[in-house]
N, CA and C of each residue as an Amber inpcrd file, in Angstrom:
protein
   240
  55.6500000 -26.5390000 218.6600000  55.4710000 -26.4680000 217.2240000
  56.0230000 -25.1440000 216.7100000  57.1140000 -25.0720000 215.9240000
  57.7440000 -23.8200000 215.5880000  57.2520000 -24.2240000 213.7350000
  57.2210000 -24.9870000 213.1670000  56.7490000 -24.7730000 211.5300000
  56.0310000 -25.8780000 211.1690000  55.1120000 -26.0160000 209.8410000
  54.2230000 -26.3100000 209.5020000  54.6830000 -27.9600000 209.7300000
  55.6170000 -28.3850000 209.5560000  56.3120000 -29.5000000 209.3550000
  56.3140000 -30.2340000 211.0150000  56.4620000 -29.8610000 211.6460000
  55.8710000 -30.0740000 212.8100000  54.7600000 -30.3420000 213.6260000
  53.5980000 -30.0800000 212.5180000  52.3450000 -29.9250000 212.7390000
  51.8600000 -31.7890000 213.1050000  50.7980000 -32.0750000 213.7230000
  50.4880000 -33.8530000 213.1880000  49.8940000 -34.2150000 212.3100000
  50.8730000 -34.9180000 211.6120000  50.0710000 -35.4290000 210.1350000
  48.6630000 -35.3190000 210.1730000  48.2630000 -36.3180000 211.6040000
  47.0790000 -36.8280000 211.0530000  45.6530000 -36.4490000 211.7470000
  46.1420000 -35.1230000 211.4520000  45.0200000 -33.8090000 212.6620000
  44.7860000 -32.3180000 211.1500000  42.9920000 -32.3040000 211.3370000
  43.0900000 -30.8500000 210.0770000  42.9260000 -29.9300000 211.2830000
  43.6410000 -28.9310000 211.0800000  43.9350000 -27.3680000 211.3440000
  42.8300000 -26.5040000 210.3470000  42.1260000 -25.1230000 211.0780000
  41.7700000 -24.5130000 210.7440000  42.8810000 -23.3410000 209.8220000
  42.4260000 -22.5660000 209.4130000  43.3640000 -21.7060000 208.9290000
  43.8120000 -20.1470000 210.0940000  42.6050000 -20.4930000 211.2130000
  43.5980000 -19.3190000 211.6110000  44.7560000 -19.9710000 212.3330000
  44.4510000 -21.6390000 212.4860000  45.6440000 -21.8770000 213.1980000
  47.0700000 -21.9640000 212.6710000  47.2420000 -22.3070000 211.2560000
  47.6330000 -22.4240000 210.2840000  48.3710000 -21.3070000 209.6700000
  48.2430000 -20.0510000 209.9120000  48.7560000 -18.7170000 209.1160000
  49.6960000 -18.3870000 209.9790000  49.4400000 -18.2490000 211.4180000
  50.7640000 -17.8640000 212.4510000  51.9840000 -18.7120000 211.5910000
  51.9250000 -19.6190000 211.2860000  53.4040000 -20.1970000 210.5490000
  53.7880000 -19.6330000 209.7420000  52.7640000 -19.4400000 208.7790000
  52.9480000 -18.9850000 207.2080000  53.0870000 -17.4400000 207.6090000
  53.0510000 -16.5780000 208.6670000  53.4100000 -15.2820000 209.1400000
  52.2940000 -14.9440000 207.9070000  51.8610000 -15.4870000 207.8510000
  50.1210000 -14.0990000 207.1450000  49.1400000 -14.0590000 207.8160000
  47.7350000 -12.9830000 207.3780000  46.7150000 -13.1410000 208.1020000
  45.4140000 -14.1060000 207.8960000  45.0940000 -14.5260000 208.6530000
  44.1350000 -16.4590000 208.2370000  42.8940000 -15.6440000 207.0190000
  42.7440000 -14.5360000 207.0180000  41.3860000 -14.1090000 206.0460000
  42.8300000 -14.0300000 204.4870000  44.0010000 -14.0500000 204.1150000
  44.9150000 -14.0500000 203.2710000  44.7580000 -15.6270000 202.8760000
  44.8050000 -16.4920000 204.2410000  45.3530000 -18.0460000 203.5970000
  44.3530000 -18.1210000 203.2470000  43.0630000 -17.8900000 203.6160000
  41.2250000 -18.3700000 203.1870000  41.2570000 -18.1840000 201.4980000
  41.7750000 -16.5920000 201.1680000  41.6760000 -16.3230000 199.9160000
  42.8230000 -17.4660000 198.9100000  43.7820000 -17.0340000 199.5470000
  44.7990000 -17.8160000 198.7980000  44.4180000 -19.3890000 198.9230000
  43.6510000 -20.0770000 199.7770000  43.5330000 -21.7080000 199.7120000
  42.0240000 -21.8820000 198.7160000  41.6860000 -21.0970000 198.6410000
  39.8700000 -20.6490000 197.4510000  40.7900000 -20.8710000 196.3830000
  41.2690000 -19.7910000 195.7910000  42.3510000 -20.0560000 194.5490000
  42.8040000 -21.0120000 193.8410000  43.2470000 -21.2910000 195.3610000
  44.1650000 -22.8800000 195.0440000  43.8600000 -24.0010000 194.6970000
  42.1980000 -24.1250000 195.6290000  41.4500000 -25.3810000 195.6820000
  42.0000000 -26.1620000 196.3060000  43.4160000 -25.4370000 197.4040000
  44.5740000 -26.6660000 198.1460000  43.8710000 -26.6140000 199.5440000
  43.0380000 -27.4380000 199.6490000  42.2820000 -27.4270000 201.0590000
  41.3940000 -28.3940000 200.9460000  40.6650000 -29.2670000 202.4580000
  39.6310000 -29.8130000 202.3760000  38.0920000 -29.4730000 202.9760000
  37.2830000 -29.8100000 202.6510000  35.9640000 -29.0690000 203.0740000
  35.5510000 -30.0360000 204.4370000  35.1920000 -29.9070000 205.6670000
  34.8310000 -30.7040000 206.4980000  33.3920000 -30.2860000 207.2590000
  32.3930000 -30.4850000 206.7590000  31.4740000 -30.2180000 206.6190000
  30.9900000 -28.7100000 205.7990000  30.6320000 -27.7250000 206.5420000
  30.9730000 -26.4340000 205.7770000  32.4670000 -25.7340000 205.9030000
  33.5110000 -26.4370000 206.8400000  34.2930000 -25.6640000 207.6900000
  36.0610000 -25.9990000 206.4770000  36.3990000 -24.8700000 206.1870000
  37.5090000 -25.0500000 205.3250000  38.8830000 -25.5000000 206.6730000
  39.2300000 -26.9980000 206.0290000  40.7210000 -27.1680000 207.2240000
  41.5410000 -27.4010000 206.0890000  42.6690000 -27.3820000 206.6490000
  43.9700000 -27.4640000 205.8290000  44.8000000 -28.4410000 206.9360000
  45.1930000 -29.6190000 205.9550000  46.4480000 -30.9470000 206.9980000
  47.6160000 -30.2240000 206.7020000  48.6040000 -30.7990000 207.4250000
  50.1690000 -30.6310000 207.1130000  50.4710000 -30.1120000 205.1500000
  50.0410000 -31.3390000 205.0070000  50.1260000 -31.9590000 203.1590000
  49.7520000 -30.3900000 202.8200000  48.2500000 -30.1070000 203.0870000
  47.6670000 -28.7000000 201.9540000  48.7240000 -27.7900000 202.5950000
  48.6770000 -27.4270000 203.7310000  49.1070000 -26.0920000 204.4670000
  51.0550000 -25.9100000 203.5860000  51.6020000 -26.8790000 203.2060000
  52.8680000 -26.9720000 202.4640000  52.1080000 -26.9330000 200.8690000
  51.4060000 -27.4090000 200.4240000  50.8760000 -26.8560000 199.1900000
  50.6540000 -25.8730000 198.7860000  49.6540000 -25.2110000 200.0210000
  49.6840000 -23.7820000 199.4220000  50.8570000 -22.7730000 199.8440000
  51.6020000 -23.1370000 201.1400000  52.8460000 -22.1760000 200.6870000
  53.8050000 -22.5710000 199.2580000  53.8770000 -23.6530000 198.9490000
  54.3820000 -23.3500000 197.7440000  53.9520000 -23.1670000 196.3610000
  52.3590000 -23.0800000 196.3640000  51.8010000 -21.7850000 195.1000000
  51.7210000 -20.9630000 195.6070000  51.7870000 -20.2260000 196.8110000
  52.1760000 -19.1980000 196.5830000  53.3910000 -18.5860000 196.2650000
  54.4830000 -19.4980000 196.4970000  56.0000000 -19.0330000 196.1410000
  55.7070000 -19.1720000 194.5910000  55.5390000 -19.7240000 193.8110000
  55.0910000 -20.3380000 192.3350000  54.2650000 -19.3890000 191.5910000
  53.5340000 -18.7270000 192.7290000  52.6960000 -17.2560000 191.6840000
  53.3370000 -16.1640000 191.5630000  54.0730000 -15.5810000 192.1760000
  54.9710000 -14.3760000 192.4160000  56.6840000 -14.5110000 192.3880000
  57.3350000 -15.1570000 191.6030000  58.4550000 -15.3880000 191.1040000
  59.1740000 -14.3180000 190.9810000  60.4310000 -14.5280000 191.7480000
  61.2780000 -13.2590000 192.1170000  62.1610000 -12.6990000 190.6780000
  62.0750000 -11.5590000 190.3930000  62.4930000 -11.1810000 188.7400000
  63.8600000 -10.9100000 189.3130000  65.2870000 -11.2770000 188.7810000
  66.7180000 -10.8070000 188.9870000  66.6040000  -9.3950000 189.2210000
  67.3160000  -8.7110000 190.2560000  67.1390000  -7.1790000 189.8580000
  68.1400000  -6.5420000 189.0800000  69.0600000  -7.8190000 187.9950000
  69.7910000  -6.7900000 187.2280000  68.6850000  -7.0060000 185.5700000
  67.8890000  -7.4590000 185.7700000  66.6740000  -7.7850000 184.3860000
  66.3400000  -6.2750000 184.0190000  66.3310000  -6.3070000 182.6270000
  65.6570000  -4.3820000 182.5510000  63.9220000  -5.0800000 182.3190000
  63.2640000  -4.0860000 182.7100000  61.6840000  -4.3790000 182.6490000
  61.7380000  -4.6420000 180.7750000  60.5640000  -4.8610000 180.2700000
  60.2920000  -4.2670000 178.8760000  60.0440000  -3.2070000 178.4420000
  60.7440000  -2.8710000 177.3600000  60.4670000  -0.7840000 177.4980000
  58.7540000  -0.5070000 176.6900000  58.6810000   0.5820000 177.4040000
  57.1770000   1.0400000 177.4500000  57.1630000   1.3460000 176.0030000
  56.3250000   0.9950000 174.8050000  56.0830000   1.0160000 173.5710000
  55.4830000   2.5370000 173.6830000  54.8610000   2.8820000 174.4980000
  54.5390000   4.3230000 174.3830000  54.9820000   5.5500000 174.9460000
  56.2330000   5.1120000 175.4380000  57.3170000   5.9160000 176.3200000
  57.8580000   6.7970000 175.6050000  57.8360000   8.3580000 175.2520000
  58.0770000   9.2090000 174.3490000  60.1410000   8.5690000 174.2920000
């Protein structure tokens, strides 16, 4: 198993198993899948399938949108 897409459909993954893909740390995906609400509850235990674990990598690409770096910021209204 080298990426999420590889994973078996029809098996839930915990999240620490789950973050080695996403190269973050599983207490990051916990926060970021709370957020999201992209997860299922299995008894008390938060898992994430194939389906969520591709959901929430792409809100997270969807929250932090890469700005052009030739964009000028907005100028500071109180910038002498």
């Amino acid at each position: 198993m080298q990426t999420i897409d590889d994973l078996d459909p029809h098996r839930f993954y915990t999240p620490e198993e789950i973050a080695p893909y996403m190269g973050i740390a599983p207490s990051t995906l916990r926060g970021y899948c709370r957020a999201s609400k992209l997860f299922t509850r299995v008894g008390r235990r938060m898992m994430l399938d194939p389906e969520d674990a591709t959901a929430v990598r792409q809100w997270i690409k969807d929250q932090n949108p890469m700005r052009e770096w030739w964009e000028e910021p907005e100028p500071d209204p109180f910038a002498p």
